[in-house]
DSSP file (Angstrom, degrees, kcal/mol; ACC not computed):
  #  RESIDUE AA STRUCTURE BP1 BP2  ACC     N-H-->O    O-->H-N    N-H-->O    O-->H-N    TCO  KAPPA ALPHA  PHI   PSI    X-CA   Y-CA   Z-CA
    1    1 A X     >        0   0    0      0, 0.0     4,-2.9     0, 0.0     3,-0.1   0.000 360.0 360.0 360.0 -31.4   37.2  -17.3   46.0
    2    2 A X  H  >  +     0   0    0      2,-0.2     4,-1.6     1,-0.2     5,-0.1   0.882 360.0  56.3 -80.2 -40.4   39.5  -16.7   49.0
    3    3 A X  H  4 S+     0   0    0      2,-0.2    -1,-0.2     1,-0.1     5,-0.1   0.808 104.7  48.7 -42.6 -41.0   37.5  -13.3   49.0
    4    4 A X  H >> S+     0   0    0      2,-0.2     3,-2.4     3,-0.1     4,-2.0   0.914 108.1  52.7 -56.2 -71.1   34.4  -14.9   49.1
    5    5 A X  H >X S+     0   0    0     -4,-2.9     3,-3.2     2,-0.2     2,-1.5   0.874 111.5  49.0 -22.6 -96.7   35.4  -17.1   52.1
    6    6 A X  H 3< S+     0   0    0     -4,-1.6    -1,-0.2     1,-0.4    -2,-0.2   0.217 106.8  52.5 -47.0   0.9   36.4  -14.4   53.9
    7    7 A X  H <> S+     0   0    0     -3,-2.4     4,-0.5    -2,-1.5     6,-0.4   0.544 113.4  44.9-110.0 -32.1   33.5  -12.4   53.3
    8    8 A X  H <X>S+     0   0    0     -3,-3.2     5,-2.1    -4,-2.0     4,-0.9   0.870 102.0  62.8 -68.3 -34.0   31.5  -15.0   54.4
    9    9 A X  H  <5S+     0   0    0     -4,-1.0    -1,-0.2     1,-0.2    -3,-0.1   0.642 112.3  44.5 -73.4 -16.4   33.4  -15.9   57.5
   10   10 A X  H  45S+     0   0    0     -5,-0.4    -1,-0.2     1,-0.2    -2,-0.2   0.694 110.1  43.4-106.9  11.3   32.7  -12.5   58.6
   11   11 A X  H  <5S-     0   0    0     -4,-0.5    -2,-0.2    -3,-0.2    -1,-0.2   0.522 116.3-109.1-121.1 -17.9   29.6  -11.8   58.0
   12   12 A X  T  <5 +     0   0    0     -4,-0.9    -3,-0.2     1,-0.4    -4,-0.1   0.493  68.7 146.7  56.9  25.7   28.6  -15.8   59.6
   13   13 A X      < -     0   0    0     -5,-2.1    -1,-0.4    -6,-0.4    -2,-0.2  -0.393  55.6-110.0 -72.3 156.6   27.5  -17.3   55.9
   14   14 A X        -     0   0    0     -5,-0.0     2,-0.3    28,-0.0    27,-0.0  -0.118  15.5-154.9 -52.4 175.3   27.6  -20.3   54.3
   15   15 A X        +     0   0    0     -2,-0.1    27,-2.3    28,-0.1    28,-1.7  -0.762  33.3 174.1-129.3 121.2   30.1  -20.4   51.5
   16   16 A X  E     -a   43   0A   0     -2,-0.3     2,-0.4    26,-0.2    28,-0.2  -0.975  10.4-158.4-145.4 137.3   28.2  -23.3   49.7
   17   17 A X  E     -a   44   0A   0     26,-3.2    28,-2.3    -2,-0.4     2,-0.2  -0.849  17.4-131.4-131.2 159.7   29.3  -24.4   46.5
   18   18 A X  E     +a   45   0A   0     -2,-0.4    28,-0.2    26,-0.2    15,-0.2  -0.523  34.7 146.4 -95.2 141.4   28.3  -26.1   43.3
   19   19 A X     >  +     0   0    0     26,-2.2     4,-2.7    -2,-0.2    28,-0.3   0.025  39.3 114.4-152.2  11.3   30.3  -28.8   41.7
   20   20 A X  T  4 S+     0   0    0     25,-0.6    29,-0.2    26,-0.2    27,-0.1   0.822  97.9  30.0 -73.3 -20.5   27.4  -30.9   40.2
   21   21 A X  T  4 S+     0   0    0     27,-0.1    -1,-0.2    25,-0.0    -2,-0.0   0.833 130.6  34.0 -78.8 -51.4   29.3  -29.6   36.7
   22   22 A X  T  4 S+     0   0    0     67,-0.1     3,-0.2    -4,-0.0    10,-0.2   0.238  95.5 113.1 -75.8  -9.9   32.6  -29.3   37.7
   23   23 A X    ><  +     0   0    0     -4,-2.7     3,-0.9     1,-0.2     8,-0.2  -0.044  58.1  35.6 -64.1 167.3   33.2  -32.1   40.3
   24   24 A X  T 3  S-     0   0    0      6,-1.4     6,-0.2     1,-0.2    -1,-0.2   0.641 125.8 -44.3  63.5  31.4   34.9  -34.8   40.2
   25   25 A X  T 3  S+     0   0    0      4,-0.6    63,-0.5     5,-0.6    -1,-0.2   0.567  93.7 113.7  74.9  43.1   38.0  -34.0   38.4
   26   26 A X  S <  S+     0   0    0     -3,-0.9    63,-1.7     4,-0.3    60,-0.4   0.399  79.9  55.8-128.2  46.2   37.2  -31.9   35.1
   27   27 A X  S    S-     0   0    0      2,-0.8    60,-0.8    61,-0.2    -1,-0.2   0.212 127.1-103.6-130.2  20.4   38.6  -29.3   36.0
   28   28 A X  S    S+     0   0    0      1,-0.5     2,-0.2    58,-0.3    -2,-0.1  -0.096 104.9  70.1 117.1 -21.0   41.7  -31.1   36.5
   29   29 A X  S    S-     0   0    0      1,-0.1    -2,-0.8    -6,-0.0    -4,-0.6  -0.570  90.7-116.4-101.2 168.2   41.5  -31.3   40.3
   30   30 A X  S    S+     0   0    0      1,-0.4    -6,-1.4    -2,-0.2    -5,-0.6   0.894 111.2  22.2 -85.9 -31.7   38.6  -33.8   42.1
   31   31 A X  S  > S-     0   0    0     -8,-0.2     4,-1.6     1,-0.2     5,-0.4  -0.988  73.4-156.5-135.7 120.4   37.0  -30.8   43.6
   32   32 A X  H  >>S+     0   0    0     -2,-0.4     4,-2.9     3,-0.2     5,-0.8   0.950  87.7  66.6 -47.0 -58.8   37.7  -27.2   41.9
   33   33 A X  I  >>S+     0   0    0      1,-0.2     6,-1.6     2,-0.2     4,-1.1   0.944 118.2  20.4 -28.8 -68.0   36.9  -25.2   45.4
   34   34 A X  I  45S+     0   0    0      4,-0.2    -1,-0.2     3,-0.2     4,-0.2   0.802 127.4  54.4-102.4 -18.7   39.8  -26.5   47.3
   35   35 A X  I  <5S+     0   0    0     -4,-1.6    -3,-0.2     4,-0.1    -2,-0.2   0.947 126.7  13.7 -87.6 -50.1   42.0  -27.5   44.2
   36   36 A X  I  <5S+     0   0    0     -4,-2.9    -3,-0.2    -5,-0.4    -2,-0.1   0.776 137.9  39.3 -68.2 -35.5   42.2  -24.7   42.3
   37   37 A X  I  <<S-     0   0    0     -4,-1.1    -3,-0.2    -5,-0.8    -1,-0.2   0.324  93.0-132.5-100.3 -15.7   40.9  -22.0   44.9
   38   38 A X      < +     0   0    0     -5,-0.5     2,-0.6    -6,-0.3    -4,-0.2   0.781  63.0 123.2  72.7  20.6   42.6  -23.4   47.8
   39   39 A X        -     0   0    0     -6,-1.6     2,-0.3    -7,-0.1    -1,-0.2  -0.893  56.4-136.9-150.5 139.2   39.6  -23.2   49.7
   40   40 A X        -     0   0    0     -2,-0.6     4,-0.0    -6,-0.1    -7,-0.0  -0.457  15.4-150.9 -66.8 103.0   37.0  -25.0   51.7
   41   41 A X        -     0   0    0     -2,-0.3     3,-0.2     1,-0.2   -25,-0.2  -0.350  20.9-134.7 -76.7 179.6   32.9  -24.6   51.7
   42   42 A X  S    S+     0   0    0    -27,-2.3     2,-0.5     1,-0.3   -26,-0.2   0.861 100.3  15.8 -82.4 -37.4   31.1  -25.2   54.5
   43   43 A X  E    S-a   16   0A   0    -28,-1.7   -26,-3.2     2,-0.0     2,-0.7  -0.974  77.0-162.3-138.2 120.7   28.3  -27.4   52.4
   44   44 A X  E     -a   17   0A   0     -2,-0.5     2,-0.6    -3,-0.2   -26,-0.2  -0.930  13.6-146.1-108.9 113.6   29.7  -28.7   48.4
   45   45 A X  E     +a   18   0A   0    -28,-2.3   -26,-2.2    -2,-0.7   -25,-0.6  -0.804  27.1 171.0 -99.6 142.3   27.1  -29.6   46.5
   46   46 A X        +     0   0    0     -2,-0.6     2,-0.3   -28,-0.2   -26,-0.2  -0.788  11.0 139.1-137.0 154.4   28.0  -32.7   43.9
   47   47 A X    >   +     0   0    0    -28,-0.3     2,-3.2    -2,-0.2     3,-0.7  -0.869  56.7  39.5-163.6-163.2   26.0  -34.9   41.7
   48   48 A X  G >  S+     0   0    0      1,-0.3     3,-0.9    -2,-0.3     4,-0.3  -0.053 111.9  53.4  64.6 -80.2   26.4  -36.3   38.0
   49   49 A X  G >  S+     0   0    0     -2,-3.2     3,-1.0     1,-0.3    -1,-0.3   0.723 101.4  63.0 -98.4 -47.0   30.2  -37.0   38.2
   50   50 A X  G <  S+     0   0    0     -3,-0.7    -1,-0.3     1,-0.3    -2,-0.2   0.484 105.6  47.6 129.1 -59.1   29.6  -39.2   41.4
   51   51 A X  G <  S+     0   0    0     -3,-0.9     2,-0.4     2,-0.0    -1,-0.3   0.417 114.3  36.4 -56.2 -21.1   27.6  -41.4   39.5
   52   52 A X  S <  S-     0   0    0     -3,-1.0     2,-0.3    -4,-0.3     3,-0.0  -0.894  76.3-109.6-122.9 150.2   29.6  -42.0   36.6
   53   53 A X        -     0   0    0     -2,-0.4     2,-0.2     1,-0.1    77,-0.1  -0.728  42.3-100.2 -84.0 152.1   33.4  -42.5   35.5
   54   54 A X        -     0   0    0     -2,-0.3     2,-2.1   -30,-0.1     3,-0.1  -0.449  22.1-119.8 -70.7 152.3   35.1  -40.3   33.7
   55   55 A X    >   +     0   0    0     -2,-0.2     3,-2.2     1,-0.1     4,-0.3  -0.446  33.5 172.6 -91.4  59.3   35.7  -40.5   30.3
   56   56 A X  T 3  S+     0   0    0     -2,-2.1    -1,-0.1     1,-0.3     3,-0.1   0.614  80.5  68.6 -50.9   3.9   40.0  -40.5   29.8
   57   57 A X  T >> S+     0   0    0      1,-0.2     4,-1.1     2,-0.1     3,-0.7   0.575  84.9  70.4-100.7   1.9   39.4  -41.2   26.3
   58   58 A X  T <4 S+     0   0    0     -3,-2.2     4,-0.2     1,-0.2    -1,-0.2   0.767  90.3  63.8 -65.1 -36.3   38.0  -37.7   25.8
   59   59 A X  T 34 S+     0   0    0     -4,-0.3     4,-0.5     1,-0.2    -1,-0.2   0.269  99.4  42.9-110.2  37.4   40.9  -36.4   26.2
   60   60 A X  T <> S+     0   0    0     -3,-0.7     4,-4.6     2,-0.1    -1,-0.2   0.633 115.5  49.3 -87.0 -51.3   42.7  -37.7   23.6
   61   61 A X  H  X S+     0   0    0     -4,-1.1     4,-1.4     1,-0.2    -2,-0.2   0.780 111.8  59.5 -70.0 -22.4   39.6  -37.1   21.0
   62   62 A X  H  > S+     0   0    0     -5,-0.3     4,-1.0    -4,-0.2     3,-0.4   0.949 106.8  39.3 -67.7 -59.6   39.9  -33.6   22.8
   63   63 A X  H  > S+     0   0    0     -4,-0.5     4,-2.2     1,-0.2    -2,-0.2   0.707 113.5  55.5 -78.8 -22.3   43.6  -32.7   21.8
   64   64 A X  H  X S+     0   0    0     -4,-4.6     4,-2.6     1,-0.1    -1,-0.2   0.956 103.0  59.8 -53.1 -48.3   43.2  -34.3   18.0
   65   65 A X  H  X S+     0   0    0     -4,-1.4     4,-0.9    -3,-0.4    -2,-0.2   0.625 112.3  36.6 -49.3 -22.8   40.2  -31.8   17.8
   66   66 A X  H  < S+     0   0    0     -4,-1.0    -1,-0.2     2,-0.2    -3,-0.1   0.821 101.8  65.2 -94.8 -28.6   42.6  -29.0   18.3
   67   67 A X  H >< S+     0   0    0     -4,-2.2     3,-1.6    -5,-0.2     4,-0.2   0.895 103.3  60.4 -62.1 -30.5   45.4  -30.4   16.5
   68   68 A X  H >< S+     0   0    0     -4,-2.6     3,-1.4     1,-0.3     4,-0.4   0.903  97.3  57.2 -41.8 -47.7   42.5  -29.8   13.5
   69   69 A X  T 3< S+     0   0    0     -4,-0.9    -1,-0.3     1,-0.2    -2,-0.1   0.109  80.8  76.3 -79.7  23.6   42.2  -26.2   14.0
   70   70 A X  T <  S+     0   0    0     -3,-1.6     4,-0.4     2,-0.1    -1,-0.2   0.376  86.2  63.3 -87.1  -6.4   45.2  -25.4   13.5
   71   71 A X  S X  S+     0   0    0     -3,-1.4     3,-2.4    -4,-0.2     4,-0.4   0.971 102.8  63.4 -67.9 -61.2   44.5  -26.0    9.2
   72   72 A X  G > >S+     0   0    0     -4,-0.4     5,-0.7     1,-0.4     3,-0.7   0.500  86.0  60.5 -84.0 -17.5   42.3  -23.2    9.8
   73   73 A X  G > 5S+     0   0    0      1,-0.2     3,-2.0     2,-0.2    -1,-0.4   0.910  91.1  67.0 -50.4 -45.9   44.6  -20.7   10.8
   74   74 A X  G < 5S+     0   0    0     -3,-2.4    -1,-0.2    -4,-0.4    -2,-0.2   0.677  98.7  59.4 -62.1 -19.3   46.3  -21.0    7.3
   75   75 A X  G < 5S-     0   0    0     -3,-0.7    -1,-0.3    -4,-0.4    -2,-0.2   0.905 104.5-128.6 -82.2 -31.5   42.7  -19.3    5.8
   76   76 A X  T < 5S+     0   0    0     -3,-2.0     2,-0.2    -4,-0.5    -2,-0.2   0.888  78.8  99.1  87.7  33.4   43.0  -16.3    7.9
   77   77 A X      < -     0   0    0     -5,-0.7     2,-0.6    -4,-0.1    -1,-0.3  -0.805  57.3-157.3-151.1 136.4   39.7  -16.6    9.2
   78   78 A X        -     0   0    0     -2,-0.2    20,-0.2    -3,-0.1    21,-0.1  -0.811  13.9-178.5-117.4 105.6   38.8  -18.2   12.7
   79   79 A X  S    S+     0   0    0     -2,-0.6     2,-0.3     1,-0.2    16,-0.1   0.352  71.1  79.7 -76.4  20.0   35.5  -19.7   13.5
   80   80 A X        -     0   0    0     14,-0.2    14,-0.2     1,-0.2    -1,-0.2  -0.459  58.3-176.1-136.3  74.8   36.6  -20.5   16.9
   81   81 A X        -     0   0    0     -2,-0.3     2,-0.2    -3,-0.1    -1,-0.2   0.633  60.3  -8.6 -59.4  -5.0   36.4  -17.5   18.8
   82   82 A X  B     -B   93   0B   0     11,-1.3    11,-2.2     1,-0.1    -1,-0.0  -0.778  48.0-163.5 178.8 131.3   37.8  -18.7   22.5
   83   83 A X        +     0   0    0      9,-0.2     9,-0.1    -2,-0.2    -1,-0.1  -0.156  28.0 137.5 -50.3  -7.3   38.7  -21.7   24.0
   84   84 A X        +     0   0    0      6,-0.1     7,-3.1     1,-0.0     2,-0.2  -0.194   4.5 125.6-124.6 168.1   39.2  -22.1   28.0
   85   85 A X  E     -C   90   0C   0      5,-0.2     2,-0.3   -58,-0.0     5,-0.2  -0.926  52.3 -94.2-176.8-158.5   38.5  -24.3   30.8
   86   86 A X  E >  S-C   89   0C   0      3,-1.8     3,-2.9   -60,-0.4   -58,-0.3  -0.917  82.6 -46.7-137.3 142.9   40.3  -26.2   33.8
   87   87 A X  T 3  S-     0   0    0    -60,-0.8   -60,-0.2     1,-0.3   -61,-0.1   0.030 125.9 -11.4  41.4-115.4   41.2  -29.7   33.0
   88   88 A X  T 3  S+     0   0    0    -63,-0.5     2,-0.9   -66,-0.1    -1,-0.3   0.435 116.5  88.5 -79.1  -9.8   38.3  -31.9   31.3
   89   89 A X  E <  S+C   86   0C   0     -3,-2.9    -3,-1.8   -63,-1.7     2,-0.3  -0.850  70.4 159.4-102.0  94.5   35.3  -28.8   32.1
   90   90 A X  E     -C   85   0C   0     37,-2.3     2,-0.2    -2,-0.9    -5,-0.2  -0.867  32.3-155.8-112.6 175.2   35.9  -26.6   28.6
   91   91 A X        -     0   0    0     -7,-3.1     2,-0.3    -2,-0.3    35,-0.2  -0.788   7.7-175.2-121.1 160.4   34.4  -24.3   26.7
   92   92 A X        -     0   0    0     -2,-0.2    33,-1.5    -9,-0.1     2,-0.4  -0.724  11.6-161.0-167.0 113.9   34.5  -23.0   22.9
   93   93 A X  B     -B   82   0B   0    -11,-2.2   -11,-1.3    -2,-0.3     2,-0.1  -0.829  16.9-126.1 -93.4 146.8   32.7  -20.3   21.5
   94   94 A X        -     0   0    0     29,-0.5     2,-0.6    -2,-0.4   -14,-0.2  -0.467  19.4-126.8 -80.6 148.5   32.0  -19.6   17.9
   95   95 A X    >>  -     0   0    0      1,-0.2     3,-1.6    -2,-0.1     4,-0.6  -0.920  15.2-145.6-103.4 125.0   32.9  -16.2   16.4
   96   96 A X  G >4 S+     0   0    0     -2,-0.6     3,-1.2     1,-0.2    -1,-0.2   0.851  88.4  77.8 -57.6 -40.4   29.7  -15.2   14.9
   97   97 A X  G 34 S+     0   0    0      1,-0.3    -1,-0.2    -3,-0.1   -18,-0.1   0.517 104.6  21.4 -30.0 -32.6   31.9  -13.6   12.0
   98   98 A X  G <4 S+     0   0    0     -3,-1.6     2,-0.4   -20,-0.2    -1,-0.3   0.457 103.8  72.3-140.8  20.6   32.7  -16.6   10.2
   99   99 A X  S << S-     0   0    0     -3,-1.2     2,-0.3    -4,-0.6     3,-0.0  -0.869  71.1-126.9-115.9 164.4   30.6  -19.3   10.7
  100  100 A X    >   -     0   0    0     -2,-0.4     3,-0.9     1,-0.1     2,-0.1  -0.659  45.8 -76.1-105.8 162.5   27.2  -19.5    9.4
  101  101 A X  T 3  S+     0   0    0     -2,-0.3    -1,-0.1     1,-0.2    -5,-0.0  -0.343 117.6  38.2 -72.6 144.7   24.4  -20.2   11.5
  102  102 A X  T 3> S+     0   0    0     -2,-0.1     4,-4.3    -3,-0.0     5,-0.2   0.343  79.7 126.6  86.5   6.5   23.7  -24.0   12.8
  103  103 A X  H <> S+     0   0    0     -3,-0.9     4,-3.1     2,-0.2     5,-0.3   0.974  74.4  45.5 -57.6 -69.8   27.8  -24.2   13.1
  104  104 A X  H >4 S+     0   0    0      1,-0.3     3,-2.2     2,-0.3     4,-0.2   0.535 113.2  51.4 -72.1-132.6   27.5  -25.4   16.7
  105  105 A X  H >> S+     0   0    0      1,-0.4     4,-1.3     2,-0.2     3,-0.8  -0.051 110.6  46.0  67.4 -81.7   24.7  -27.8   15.7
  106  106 A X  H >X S+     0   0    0     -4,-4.3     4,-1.8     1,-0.3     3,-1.0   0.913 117.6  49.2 -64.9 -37.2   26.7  -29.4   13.0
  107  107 A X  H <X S+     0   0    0     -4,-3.1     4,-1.0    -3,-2.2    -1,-0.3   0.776 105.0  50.4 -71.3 -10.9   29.7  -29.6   15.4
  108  108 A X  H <4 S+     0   0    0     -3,-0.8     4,-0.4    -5,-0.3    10,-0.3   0.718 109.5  52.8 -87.0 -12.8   28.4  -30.9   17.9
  109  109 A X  H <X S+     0   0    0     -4,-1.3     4,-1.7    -3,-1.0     5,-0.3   0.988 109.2  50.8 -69.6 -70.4   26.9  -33.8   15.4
  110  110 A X  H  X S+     0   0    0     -4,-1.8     4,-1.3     1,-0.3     3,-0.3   0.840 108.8  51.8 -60.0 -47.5   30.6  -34.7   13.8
  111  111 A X  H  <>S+     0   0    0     -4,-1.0     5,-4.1     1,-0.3    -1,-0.3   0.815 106.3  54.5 -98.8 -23.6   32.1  -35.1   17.4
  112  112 A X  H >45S+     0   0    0     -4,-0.4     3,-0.6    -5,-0.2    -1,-0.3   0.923 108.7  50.0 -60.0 -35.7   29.2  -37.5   18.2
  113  113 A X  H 3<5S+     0   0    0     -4,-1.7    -2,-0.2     1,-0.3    -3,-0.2   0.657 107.1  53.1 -73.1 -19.7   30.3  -39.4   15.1
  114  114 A X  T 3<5S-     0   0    0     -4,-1.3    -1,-0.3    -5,-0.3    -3,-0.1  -0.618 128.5 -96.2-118.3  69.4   33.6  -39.4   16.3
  115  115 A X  T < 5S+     0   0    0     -3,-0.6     2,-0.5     2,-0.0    -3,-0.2   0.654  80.0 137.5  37.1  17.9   32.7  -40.9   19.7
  116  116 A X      < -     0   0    0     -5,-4.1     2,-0.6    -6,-0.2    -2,-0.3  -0.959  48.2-146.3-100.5 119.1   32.5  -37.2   21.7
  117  117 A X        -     0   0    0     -2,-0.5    11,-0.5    11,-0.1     2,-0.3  -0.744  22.4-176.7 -91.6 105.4   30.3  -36.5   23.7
  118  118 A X  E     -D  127   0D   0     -2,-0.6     2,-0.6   -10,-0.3     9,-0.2  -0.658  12.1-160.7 -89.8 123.3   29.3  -32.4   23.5
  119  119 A X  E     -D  126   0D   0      7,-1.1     7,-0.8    -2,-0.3     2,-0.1  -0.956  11.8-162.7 -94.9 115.0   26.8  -30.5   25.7
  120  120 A X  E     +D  125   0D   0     -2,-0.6     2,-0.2     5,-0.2     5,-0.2  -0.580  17.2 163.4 -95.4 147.8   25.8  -27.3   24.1
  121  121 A X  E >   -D  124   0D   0      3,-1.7     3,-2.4    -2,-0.1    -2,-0.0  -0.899  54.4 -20.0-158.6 144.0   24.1  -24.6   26.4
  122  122 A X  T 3  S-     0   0    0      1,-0.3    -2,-0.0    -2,-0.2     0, 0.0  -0.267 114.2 -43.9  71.1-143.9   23.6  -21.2   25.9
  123  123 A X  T 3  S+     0   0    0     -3,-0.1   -29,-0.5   -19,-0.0    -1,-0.3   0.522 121.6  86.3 -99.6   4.8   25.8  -19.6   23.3
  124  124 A X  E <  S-D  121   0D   0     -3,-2.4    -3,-1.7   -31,-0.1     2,-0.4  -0.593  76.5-137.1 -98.7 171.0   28.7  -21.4   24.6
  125  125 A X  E     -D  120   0D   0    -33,-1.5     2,-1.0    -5,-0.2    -5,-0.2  -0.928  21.9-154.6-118.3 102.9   29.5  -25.0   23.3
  126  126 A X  E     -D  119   0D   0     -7,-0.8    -7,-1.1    -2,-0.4     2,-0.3  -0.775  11.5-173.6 -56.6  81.8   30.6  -27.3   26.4
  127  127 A X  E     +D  118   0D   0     -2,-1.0   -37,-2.3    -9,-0.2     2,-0.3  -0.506  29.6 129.0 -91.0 140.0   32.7  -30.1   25.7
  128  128 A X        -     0   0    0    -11,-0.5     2,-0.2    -2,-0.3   -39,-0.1  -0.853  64.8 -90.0-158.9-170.6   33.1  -32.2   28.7
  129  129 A X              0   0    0     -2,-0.3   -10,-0.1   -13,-0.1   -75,-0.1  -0.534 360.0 360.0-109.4 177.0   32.6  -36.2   29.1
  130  130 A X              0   0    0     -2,-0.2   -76,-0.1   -77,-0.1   -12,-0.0   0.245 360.0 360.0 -89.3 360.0   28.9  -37.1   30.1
């Protein structure tokens, strides 16, 4: 990102950046750009998170959910191909190898049922609070 600034600063861009996902501290910082990246846009665009509190109880219901998959190691087969994020803003892809198709579906159903709220997009499944 400090590359990006600096490419911008020379050139006279903007550096404008998006946070309408990532704002407002779920990626552990209140703004990712200047917490994580140490740097400042000229125009941050924000939404969503602005409007709402954040959900602290997520991340309880988050770190139970993980303490689960740790049974699943013991099969020798992992339906959970990758993990990451910054703070509350993660991710979890399935490994197509051992789940059958509708996985993400049905998980994202059970962690409504247990009071999580999941936004799936794409192939990735995005847990974050609303």
């Amino acid at each position: 990102m400090k590359g990006l600034r600096r490419i911008c600063d020379e050139n006279e861009l903007l550096l404008i950046t998006d946070e309408v996902q990532c704002g407002f501290g779920r990626t552990g910082e209140y703004f990712a750009i200047d917490g994580h990246f140490d740097v400042t846009p000229d125009i941050l665009v924000m939404a969503k998170g602005i409007a709402k509190s954040i959900a602290n109880v997520f991340v309880d219901r988050l770190f139970q959910f993980m303490e689960g998959l740790s049974q699943l190691k013991a099969s020798g087969k992992y339906p959970i191909l990758d993990v990451r994020g910054l703070g509350l803003m993660l991710a979890m892809e399935f490994n197509g190898q051992h789940v059958a198709p509708g996985t993400a579906a049905r998980v994202a159903q059970a962690c409504l049922e247990h009071g999580m709220l999941v936004l799936t997009t794409s192939a990735f499944e995005t847990l974050r609070p609303p």
